[in-house]
DRENDO-1510 file (C-alpha; in Angstrom, 1 decimal, always signed):
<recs>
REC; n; res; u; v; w
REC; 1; UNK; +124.0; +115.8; +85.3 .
REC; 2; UNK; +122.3; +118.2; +87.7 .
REC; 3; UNK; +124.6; +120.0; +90.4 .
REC; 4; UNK; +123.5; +118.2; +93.8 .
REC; 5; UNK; +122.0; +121.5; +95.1 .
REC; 6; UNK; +119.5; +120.9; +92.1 .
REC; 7; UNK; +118.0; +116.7; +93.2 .
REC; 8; UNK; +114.3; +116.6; +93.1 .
REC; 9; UNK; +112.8; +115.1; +95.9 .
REC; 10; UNK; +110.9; +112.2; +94.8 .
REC; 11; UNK; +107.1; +111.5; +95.7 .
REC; 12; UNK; +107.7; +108.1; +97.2 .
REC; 13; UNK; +109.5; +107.1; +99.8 .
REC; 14; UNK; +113.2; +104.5; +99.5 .
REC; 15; UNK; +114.2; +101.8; +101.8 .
REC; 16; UNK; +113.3; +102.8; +105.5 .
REC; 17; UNK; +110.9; +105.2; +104.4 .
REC; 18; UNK; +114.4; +107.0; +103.3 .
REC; 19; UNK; +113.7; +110.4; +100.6 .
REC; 20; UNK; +114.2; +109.5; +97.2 .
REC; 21; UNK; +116.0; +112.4; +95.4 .
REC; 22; UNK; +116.7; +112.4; +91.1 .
REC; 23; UNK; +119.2; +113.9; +90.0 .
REC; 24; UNK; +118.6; +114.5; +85.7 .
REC; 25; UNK; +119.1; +117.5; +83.1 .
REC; 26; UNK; +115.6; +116.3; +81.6 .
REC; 27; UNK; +112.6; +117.6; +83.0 .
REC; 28; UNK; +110.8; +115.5; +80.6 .
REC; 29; UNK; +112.7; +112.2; +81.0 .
REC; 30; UNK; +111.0; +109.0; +81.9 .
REC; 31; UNK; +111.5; +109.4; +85.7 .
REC; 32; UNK; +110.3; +112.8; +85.6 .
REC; 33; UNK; +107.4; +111.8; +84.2 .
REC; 34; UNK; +106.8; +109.7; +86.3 .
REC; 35; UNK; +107.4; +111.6; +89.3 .
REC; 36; UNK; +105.1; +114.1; +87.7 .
REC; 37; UNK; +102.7; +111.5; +87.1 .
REC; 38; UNK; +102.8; +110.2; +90.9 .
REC; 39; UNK; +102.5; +114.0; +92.4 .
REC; 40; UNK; +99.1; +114.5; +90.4 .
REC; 41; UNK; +97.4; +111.6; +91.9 .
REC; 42; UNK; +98.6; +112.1; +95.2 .
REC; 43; UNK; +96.9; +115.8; +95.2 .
REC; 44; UNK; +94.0; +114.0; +93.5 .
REC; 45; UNK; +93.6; +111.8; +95.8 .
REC; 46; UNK; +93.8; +114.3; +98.8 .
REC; 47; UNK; +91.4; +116.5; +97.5 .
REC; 48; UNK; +89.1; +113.7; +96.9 .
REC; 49; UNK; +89.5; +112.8; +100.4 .
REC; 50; UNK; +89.3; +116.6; +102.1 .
REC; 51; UNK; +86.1; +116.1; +99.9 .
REC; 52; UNK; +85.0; +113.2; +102.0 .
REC; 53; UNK; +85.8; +114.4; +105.4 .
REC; 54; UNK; +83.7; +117.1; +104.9 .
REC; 55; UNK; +80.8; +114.7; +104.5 .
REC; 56; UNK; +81.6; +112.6; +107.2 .
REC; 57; UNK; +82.4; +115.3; +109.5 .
REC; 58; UNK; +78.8; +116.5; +108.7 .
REC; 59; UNK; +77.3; +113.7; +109.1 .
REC; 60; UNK; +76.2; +112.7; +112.9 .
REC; 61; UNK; +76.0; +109.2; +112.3 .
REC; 62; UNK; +79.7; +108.9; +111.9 .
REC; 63; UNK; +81.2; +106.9; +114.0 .
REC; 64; UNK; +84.6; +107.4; +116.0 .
REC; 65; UNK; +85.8; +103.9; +114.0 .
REC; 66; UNK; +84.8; +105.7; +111.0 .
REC; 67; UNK; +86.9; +109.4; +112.6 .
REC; 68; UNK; +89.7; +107.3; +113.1 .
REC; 69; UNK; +90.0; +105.8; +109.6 .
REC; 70; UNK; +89.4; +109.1; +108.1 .
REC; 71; UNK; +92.0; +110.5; +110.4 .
REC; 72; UNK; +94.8; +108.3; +109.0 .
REC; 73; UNK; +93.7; +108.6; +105.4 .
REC; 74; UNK; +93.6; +112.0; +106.1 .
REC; 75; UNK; +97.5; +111.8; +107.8 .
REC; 76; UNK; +98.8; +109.9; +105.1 .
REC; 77; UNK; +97.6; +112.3; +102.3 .
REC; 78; UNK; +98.8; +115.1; +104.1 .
REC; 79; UNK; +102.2; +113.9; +104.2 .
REC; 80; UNK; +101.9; +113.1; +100.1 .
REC; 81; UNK; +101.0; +116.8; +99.9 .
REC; 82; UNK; +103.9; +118.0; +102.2 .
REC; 83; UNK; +106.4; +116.0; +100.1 .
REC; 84; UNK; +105.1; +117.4; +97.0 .
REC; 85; UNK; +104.9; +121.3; +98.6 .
REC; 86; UNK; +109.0; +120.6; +99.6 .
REC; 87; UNK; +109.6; +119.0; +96.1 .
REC; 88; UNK; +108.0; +122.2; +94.1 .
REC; 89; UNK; +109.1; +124.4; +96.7 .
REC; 90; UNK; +112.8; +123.0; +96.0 .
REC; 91; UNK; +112.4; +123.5; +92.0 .
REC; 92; UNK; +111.2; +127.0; +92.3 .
REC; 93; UNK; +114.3; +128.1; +94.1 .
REC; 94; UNK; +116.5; +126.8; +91.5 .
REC; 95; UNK; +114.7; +127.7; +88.6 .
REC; 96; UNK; +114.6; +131.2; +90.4 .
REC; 97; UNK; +117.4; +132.4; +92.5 .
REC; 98; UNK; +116.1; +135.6; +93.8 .
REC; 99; UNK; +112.9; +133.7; +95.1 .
REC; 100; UNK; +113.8; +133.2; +99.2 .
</recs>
């Protein structure tokens, strides 16, 4: 089992939006693969979406309905990018000691 300074951080959220931490030797168990999985879509889908503000930003016709729903798509996916920037961030300091 990994030592606890070693838990991934999970890109999902527990019970009362709790972190969700694995603790596993294998990098390519189930979970991890999962978790791998789930961290490629979430950047997917924020770059799709930085992709979309763009357009709408451009685009005077937009409404401030339209601002609005963009600006808590656009919350919510940078929040799934911060907690996949902590999780890597995390591994890389473990894999590599000297790394501050």
């Amino acid at each position: 089992m990994t030592a606890p300074n070693e838990l991934r951080l999970l890109p999902w959220s527990g019970p009362e939006g709790k972190p969700c931490y694995l603790s596993t030797d294998d990098s390519e168990g189930y979970m991890s693969r999962l978790a791998d999985s789930v961290e490629a879509a979430q950047l997917g889908m924020a770059a799709d979406l930085l992709e979309q503000a763009s357009n709408k930003l451009d685009d005077q016709d937009t409404g401030p309905e339209d601002l609005r729903r963009l600006a808590r798509e656009l919350t919510g996916a940078l929040q799934d990018v911060l907690r996949v920037a902590t999780s890597r961030g995390d591994l890389l300091a473990v894999s590599d000691p000297h790394c501050p």
